[in-house]
N, C-alpha and C positions, 0 to 999 in steps of 0.2 A: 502842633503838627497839622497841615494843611492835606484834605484828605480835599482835591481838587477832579468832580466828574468831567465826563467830556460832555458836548452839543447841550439837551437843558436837562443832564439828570443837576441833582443839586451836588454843593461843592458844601465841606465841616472843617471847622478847626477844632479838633483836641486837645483840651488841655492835659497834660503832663499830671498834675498834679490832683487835680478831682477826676480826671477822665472821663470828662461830659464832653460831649459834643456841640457844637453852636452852629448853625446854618449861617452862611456868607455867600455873597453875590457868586454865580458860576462865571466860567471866563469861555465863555461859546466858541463854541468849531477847534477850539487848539485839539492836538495829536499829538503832537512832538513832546521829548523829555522835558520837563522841568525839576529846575535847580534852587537850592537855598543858597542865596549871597545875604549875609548880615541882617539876617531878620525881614528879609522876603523873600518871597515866591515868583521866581522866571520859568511862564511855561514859553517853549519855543515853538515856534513854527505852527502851521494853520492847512492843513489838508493840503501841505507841499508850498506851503508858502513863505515868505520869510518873515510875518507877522510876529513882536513876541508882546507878550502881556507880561504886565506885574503886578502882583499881589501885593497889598500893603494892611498888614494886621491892624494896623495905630489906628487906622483910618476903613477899613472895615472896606476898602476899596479897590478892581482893578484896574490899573492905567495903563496905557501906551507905551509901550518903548520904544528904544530903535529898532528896526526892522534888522535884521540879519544880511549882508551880504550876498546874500544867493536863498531863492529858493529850494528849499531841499527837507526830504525825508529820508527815513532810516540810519538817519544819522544819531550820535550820542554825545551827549552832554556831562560836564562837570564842572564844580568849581572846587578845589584845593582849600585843607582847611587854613582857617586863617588867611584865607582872601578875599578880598572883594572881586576878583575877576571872573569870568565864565570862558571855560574853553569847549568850544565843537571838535569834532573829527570825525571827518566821510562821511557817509552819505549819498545819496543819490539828488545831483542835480534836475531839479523841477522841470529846468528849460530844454536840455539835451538828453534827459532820461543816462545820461551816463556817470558813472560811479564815480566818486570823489572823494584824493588824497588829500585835501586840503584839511587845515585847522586853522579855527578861527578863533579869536578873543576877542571876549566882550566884558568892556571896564563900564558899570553902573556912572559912576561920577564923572568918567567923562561922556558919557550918555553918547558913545560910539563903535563900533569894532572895526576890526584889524587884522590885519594877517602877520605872523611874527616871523615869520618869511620860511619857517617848517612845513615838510611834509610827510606825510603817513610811506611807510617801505612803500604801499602799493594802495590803488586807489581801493576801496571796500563798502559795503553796507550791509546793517544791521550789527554792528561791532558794540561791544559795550568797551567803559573805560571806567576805572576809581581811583583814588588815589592812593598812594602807598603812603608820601608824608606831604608837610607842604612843599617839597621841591620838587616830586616826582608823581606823576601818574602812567598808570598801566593802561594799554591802550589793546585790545585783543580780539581775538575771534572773527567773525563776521565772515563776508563771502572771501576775504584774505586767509580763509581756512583756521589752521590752527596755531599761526605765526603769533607772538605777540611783542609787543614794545615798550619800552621805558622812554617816555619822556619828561627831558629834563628842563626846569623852566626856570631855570637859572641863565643858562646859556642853548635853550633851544634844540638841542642837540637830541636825538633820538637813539638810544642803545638796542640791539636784538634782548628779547625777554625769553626764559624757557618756552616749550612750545605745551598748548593744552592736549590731552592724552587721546583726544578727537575732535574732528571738524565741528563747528556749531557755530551758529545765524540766531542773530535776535534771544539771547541770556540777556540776564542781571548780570551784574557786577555792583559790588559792594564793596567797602573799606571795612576790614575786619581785623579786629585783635593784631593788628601792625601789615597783615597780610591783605589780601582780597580774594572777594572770593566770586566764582562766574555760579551762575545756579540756574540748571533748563536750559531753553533754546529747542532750534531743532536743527537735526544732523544733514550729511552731506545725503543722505536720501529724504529727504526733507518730512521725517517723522518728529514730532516732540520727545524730549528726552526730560530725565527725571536728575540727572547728574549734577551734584556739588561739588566742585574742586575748589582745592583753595591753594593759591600763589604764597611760597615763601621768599620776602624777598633775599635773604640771608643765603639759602640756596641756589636761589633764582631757578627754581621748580614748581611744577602744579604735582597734586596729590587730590587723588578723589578722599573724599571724608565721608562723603553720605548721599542721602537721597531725598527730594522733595515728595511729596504726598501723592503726588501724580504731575505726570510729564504736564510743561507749557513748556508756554517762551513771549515774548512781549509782554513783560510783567518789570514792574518797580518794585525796588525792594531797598529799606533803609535798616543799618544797623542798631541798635541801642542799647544801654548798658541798664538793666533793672536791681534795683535794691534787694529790692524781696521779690518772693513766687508772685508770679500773676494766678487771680485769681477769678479762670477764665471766665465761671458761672456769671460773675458778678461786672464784666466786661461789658459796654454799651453796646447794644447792635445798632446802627447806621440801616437805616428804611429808605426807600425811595416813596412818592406818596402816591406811585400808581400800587407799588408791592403793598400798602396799607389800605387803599382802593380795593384791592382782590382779597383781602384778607375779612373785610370788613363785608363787602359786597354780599345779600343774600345770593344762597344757590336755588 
């Protein structure tokens, strides 16, 4: 797991398996969402710009990619399991400050993107999106209110999704137990909310389940599946090396 800071805090890889942490190169100024494609790390975008970086584990390195199509933030990212591809959706264009129904695809191998010639019902930002299987991702929330979408990337095609139980800007979204789920954000009076829904897609319903520890919103969140209890005592804390500066520091 690639546990990647922004500008120069430091950047860990986790291992799974012993649960140590390793220090690796940071990837400087990126903001935007980043994505796992097949054993790397794509963060996008750079204080609104269409810059993306890739993480490469093998090689303890990050390198250049293609640049994205349009400068843009508040936009979201995802790639489908079982893909090598990355799709965007909305966002706010860099150049024109105006919001953006577009979605983009980006194929690693062919080291280019694309437009699949779909578009969002309405243009939006700060929407999150996951996927439900490899053929569909849910696409939701954002300044589009509480509308959300199923698209289908088989044939492009985009279905109306239930709608979430209220308005929210800048959630998570996650792939969960066949469902996903939005978590936080903040609402149409532009407070932080604490709110977990989770999408069934068999229904095609959201259902609140629970509540985060305290309201955010602009937060990542990934799911995982654990064998046994974590045992959180014995969990690594992650330090920055000023927090070990002031810790260390006489008074």
């Amino acid at each position: 797991m690639l546990v990647a800071g922004p500008e120069s805090v430091s950047s860990y890889v986790m291992q799974a398996d012993s649960r140590r942490c390793h220090t690796v190169p940071s990837c400087k100024g990126h903001t935007g969402p980043c994505v796992s494609v097949q054993g790397k790390a794509y963060m996008l975008g750079r204080h609104g710009a269409a810059a993306v970086s890739c993480f490469d584990p093998c090689v303890n390195c990050w390198f250049t990619a293609a640049p994205m199509r349009h400068g843009m933030y508040d936009f979201c990212a995802v790639s489908p399991p079982g893909s090598s591809l990355v799709l965007t959706f909305g966002g706010v264009d860099s150049s024109t400050g105006r919001h953006r129904d577009g979605i983009d695809l980006f194929d690693p191998r062919q080291r280019g993107w694309s437009s699949p010639g779909a578009c969002l019902p309405r243009p939006s930002r700060g929407l999150a999106a996951a996927p439900i299987d490899e053929h569909r991702v849910l696409v939701f929330g954002g300044s589009g209110g509480r509308s959300a979408s199923i698209v289908e990337l088989r044939n492009w095609r985009l279905l109306p999704a239930g709608e979430l139980s209220s308005e929210r800007q800048h959630m998570a979204g996650a792939a969960y137990e066949g469902g996903v789920l939005s978590l936080g954000g903040v609402d149409e009076h532009e407070q932080f909310v604490d709110v977990v829904e989770r999408y069934d897609a068999v229904t095609n319903q959201w259902q609140v389940i629970g509540q985060l520890p305290c309201a955010m919103s602009h937060m990542t969140v990934a799911s995982a599946r654990v064998g046994t209890a974590l045992q959180l005592d014995r969990m690594p804390v992650i330090e920055s090396a000023a927090s070990r500066r002031a810790c260390t520091s006489p008074v």
